[in-house]
C-alpha positions as a Python dict, from the first residue, in 0.01 Angstrom:
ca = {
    (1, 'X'): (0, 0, 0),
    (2, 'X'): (-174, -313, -138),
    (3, 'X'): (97, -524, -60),
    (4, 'X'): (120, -396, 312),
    (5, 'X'): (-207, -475, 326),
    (6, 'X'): (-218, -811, 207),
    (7, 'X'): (128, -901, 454),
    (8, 'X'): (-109, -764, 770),
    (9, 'X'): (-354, -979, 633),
    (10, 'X'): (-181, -1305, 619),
    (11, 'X'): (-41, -1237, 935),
    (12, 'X'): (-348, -1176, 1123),
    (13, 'X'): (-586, -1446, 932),
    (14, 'X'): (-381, -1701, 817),
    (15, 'X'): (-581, -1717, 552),
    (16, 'X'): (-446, -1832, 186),
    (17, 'X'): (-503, -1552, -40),
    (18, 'X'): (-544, -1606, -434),
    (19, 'X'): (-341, -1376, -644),
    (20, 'X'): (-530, -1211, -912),
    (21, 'X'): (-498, -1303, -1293),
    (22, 'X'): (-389, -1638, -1212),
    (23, 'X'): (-47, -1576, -1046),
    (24, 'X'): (-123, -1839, -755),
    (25, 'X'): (-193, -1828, -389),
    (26, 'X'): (-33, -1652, -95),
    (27, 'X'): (19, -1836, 259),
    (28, 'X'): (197, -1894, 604),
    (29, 'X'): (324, -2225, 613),
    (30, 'X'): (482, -2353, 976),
    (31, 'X'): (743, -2612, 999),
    (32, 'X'): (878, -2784, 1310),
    (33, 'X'): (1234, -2868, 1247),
    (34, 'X'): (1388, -3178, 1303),
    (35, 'X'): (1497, -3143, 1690),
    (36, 'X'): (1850, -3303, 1781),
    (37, 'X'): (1930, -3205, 2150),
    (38, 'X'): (2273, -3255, 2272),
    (39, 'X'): (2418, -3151, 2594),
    (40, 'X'): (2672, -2962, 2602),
    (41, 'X'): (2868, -2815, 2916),
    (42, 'X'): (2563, -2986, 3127),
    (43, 'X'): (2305, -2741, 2969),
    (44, 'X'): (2060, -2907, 2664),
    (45, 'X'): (2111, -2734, 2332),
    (46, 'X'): (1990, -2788, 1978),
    (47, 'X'): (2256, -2918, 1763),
    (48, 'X'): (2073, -2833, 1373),
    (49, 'X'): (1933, -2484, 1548),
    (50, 'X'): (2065, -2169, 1363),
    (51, 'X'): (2329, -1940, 1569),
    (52, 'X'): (2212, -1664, 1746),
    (53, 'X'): (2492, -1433, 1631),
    (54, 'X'): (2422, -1112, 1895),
    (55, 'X'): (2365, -1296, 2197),
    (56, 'X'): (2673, -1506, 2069),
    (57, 'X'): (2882, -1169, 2094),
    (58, 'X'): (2785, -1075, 2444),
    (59, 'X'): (2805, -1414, 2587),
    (60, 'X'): (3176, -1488, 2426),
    (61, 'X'): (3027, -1842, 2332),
    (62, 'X'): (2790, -1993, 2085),
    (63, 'X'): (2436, -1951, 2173),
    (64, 'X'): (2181, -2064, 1905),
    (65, 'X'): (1824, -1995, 1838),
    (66, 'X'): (1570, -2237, 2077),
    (67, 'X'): (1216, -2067, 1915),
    (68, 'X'): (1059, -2145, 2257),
    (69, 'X'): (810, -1865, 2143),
    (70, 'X'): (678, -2111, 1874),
    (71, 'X'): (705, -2414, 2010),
    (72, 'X'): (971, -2541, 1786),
    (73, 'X'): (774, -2392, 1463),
    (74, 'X'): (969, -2209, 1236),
    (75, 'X'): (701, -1997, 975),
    (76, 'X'): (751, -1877, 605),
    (77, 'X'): (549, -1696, 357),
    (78, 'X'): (511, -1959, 48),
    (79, 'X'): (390, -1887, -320),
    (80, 'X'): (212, -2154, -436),
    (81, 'X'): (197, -2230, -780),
    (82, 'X'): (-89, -2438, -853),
    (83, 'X'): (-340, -2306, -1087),
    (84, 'X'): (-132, -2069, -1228),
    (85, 'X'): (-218, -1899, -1531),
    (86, 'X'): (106, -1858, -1766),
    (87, 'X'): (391, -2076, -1909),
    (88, 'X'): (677, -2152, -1742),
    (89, 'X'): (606, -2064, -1395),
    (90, 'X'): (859, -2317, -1278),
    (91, 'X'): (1133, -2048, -1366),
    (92, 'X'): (1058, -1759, -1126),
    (93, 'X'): (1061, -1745, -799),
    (94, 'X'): (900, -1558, -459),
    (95, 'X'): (1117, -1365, -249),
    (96, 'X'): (933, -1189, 38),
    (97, 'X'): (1094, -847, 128),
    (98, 'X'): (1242, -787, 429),
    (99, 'X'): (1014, -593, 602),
    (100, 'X'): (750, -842, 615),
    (101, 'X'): (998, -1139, 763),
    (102, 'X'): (1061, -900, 1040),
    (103, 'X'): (656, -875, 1064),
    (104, 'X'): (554, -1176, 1094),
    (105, 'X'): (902, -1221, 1359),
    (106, 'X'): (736, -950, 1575),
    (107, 'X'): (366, -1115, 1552),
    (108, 'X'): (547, -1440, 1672),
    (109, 'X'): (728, -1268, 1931),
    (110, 'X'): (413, -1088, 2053),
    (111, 'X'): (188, -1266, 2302),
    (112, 'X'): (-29, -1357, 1962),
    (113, 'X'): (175, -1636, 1852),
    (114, 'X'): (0, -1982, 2023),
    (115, 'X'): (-301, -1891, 1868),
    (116, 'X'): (-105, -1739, 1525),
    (117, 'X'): (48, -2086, 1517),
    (118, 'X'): (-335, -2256, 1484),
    (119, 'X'): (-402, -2075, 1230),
    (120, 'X'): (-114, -2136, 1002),
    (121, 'X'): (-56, -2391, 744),
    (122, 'X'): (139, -2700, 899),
    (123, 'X'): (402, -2860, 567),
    (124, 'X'): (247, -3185, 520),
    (125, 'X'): (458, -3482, 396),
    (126, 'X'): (260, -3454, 29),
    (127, 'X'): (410, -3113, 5),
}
């Protein structure tokens, strides 16, 4: 339940939430990925974009991902570790369940995402 909550939360605020007893801070970071357009059969197509594997199927041809929806953006959930409160924090690692991808996929989708995308965290070249 708490986590549910806290997934609807960073979804709709965009907020970074702080983890209690020092386990770090929750946030949605947004990334626009490096853009190389080729054409290809006269139509423009991102060469580094990921396939689109169903549409790929019906179509008999390759059809990849454009994320017109977002601008470009592609958006993660991130764990960051500063000012966290136990040894060797380097070791483990933050998965986010499925569930919650397909979430914040479906707030993107939605007619929320231009002013979702303000909100988020943009990866900054100090990161």
């Amino acid at each position: 339940m708490y986590n549910q909550m806290l997934v609807e939360h960073l979804i709709n605020t965009g907020e970074k939430v702080r983890l209690p007893h020092g386990l770090g801070m929750l946030h949605i970071r947004k990334q626009r990925k490096k853009m190389e357009w080729v054409v290809v059969g006269g139509k423009k197509v991102l060469k580094n974009a990921p396939i689109d594997w169903q549409a790929t199927r019906k179509a008999g041809k390759l059809v990849y991902y454009q994320n017109f929806h977002t601008e470009g953006y592609t958006c993660r959930f991130v764990w960051s570790r500063r000012g966290v409160n136990f040894k060797n924090a380097d070791c483990w690692n933050f998965q986010v369940c499925r569930e919650a991808k397909r979430k914040l996929a479906a707030h993107l989708k939605s007619g929320e995402a231009r002013r979702s995308l303000e909100r988020y965290e943009e990866l900054t070249k100090e990161d």
